[in-house]
N, C-alpha and C positions, 0 to 999 in steps of 0.2 A: 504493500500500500504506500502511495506515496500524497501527500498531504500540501497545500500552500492555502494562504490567507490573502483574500484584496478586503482594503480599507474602503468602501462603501460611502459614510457618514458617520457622525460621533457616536451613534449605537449600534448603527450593522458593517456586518462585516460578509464578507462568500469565500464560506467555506470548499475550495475544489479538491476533490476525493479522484484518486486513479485506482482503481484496483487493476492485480494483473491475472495475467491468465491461472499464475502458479498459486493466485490468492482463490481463483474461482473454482478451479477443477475439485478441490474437497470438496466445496459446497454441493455443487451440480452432481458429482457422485453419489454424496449423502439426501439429495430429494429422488433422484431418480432408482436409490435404493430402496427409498421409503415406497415412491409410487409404485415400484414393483410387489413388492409389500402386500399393499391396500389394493392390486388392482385384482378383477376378475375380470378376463378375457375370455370369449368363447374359443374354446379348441384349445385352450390352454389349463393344466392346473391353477387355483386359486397360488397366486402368487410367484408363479411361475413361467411368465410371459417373458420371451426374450428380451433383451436392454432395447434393440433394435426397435419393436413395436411400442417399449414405453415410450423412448423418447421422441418419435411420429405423434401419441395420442395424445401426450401430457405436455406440446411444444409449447401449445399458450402459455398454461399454467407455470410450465417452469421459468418462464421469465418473467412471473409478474415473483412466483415463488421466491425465485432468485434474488429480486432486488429484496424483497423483507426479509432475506439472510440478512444481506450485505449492510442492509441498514443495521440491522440489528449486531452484527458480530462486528462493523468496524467502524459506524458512528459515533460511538463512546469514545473507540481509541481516539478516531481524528481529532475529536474532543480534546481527550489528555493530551495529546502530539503537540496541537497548537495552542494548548493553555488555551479556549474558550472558553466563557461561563455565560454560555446562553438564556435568555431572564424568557423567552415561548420558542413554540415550536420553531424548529425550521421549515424552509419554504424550498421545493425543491426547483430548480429555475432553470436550471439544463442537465440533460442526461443522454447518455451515446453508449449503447451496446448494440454490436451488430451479432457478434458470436466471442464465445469462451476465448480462440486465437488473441480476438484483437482486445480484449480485455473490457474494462466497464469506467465510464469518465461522470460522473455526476458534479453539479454544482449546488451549494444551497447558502439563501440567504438567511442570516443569522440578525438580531437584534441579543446587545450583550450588553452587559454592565458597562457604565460610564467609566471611561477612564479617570482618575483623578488626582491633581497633582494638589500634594497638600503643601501651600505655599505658605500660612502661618496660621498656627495655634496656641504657640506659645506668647505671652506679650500680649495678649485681648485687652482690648481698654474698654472697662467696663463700670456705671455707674450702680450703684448699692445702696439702698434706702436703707436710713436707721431709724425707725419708728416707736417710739419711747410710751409709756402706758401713760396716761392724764388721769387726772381728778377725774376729767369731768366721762372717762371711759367708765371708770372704776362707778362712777357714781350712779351711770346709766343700766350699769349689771345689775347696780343692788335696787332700782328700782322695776328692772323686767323683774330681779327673784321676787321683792314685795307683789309684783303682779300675780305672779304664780300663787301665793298662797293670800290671795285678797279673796274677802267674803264678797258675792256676788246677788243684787236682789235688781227684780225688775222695775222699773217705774213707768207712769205714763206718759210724761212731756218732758223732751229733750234737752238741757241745758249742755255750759261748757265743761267739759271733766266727763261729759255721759256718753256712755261705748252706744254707738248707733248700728245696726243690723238692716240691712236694707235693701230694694233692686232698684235699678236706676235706667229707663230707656230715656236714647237720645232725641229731640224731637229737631224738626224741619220748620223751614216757616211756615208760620200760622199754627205752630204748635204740633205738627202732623208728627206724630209718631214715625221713624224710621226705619225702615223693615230688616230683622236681622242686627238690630241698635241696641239688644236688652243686654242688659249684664245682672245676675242676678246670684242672691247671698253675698252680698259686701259689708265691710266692717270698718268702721272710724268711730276713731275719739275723736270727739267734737273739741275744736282747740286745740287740735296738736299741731295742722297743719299737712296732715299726711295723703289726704284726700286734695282738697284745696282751700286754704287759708278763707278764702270768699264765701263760697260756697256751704262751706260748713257754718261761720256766720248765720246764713239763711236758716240754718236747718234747726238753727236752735229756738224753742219752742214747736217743733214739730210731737205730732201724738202716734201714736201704735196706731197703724191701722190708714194712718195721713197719706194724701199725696200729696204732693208740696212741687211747683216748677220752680227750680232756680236758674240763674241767665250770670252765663262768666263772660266779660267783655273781654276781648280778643285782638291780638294785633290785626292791624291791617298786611293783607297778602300782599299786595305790591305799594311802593312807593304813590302811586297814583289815585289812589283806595282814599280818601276823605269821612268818609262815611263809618261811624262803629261798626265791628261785627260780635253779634255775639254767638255764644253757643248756650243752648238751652236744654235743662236734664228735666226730666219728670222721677222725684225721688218717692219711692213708697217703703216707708217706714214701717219693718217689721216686728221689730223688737226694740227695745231702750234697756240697756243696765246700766245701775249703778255699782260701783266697787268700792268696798270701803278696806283701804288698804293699812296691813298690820302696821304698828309702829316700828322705826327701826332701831331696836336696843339690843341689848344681850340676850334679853327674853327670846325675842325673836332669833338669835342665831340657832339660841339652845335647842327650837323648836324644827328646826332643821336636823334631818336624818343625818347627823356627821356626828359622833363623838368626840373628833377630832378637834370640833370648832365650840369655843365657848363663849368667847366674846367679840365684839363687833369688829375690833380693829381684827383680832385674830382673820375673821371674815373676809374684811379690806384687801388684806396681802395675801389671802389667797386667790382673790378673786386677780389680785393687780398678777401674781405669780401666772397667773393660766391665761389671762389676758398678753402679757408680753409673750408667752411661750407661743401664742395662738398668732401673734402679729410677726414674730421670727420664723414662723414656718410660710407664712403668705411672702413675708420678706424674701427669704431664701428662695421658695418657688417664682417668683418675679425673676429674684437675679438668676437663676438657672438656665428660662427662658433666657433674660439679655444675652446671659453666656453665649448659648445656641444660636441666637440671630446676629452676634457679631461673627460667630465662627464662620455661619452660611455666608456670609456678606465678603469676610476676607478671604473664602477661599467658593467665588466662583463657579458654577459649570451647571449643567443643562440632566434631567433624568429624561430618560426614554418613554415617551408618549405611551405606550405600553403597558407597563408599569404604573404609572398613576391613571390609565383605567381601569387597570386589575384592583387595583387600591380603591378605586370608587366606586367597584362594583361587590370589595367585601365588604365597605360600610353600609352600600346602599342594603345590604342579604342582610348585617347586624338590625338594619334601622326596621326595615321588616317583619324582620322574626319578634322584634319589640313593637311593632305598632301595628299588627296583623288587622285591626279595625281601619287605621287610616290610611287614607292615600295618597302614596308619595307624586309629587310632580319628579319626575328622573330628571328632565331639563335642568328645570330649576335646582333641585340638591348639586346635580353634577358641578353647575356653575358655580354657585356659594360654597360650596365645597374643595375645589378642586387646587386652589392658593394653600389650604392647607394641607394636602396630599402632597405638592409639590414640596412643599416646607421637610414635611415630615421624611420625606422617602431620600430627599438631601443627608437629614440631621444622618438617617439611618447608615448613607453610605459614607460619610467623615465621621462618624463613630465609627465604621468597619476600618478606615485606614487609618485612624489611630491607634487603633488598639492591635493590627498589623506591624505598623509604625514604631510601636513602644513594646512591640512582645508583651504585651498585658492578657493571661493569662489565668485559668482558676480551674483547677482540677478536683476529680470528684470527690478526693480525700479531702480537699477545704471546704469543698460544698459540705459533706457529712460535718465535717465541724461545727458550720452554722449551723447546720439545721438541729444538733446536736444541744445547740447552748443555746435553742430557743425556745419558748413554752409552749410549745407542741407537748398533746401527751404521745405515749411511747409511741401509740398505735398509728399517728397521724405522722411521725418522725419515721416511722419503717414505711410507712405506705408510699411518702415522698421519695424513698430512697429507692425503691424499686420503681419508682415510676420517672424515666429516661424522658419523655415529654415536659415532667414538672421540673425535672433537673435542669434540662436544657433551660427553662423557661428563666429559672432563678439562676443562674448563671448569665442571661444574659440580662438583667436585670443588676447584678451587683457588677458587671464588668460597664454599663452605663452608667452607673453611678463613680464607677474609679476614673471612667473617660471627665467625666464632669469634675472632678477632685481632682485629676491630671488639669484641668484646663484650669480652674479656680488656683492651684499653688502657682500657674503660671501666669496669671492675669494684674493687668495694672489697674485696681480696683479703687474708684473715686467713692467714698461715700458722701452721699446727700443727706438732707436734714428736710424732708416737707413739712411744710408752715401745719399744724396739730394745734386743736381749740384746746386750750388749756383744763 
């Protein structure tokens, strides 16, 4: 067999395959053994038709036979020969056998991994938010907890401080109801501002049972608009509570399932403790991201159209098998989707030549270690270990995380300070 490569485009490549006569003649011996075999011939024993009348009856066959040897016995090698790593099928694009003599010429077009040169990863210049715990965080925890354990009674008419329960259809001029405009089960404290500052205004003094129309003045759409516009809700009031929320002392921590917590400050700094911890892990996942879009941005280069349809076609199979009720627009996912397939299928192949790059490596004996010193019980620690799928999986999971802690020890990291309400 003799083997060569032409460069095509930045993903394919044509692969030209020679086999010779001395590569063929086993093969063609070993189907025409076979078809003797399998054949029943009249006037002949089962299996025992001369070579001469097999190879007359079975002339089609053996050349179509023929080529799904040859694919199959030296496709692979060509493969290994020329170091390809083909990402879909090949395409077969010329082929010349006249007979065994003159031997067998095939051509096939290949689409293959992106080459890619990794021109810097070390030296990323990268910005890092330091995001600090405030009073006024700490302060907002302990009044969602007071929420949680507030006594709860219903009233009839709506003031500020009172949880409003409600549906709201949009209306048209002249009041017309909008079809397909309802929204219905909605919730606002009246005075918080969270619905709309105006708006809820209105609603106060509303009763169970009310419709109530409020009207939010609205910018004008174009520069040339003189005229207010507003927008108008038909609110129907289904419920009104009042909360009459615990005080916040000791008493109150005590009442809390924590043994742990006895007094209010005690409370404070655990609350400030899980708050920071919660704001360092959103921080950290930020920078990880910037990490990854500096990486993609200093090092360049294109993935194989291919490839990020394969990729859009096993989210769009996830998105399905999760919304088996709804129905997806294909167009559309594809589109809004597809900036991040390209993103991702990048990040995937400079993590593959870093960690080529840096012989970063993890064998199964390290796997078993972690999986060892984790709080798996014994049961779910053996199951992992015999299952080659989960290994692989965690593997390459903590070999992403050493790629990122390779890029982070190398990085020139600015930290920022965002302006935080006190």
């Amino acid at each position: 067999m003799q083997t060569s490569v032409e460069t095509l485009g930045s993903f394919t490549r044509k692969l030209k395959i020679e086999i010779s006569k001395e590569d063929l003649l086993p093969l063609q011996d070993k189907l025409l053994k076979q078809y003797q075999r399998q054949s029943n011939i009249p006037g002949f024993r089962p299996g025992k038709a001369p070579m001469s009348i097999i190879r007359q009856r079975f002339k089609d066959q053996l050349l179509q036979d023929l080529v799904q040897e040859v694919l199959h016995k030296f496709y692979g090698k060509a493969l290994d020969e020329t170091k390809l790593n083909p990402i879909s099928e090949g395409k077969i694009t010329s082929f010349t056998f006249q007979d065994i003599e003159s031997g067998m010429k095939m051509e096939i077009e290949l689409e293959v991994e992106p080459e890619i040169e990794l021109r810097k990863f070390k030296g990323l210049k990268v910005e890092k938010e330091v995001v600090r715990v405030t009073d006024t965080m700490v302060n907002d925890a302990l009044e969602r907890l007071r929420e949680q354990y507030a006594t709860v009674k219903e009233v009839e008419q709506a003031k500020e401080g009172h949880y409003l329960y409600f549906d709201v259809q949009e209306l048209d001029k002249g009041d017309v109801p909008i079809i397909g405009h309802k929204y219905e089960n909605l919730q606002v404290k009246l005075g918080s501002g969270e619905f709309d500052k105006d708006i809820e205004k209105q609603l106060e003094g509303i009763k169970k049972g009310d419709k109530r129309i409020v009207r939010k003045e609205m910018p004008p759409t174009t520069p040339k608009d003189k005229q207010p516009r507003f927008s108008s809700l038909e609110i129907e009031a289904k419920k009104i509570e009042e909360k009459e929320f615990p005080e916040l002392n000791d008493d109150f921590v005590k009442n809390l399932d924590d043994d742990s917590l006895q007094t209010l400050e005690q409370l404070r700094t655990r609350l400030q403790e899980n708050i920071q911890q919660d704001l360092n892990n959103r921080t950290e996942s930020n920078f990880h991201h910037r990490l990854i879009d500096e990486l993609l941005k200093e090092n360049p280069f294109e993935v194989p159209p291919s490839m990020v349809e394969n990729y859009l076609d096993h989210m769009l199979k996830n998105i399905r098998q999760q919304s088996k009720d709804k129905e997806i627009d294909e167009e559309a996912f594809r589109k809004e989707y597809r900036p991040a397939a390209i993103h991702n299928l990048r990040w995937y192949f400079l993590k593959k030549k870093i960690i080529e790059s840096e012989n970063l490596a993890i064998s199964d004996a390290e796997l078993f270690e972690i999986i060892d010193k984790s709080n798996l019980d014994e049961k779910d620690k053996k199951r992992i270990k015999n299952d080659r799928h989960t290994l692989d999986h965690l593997r390459e999971d903590i070999l992403e995380r050493r790629v990122i802690d390779l890029l982070k020890t190398h990085a020139e990291i600015s930290e920022i300070f965002p302006l935080q309400k006190k």
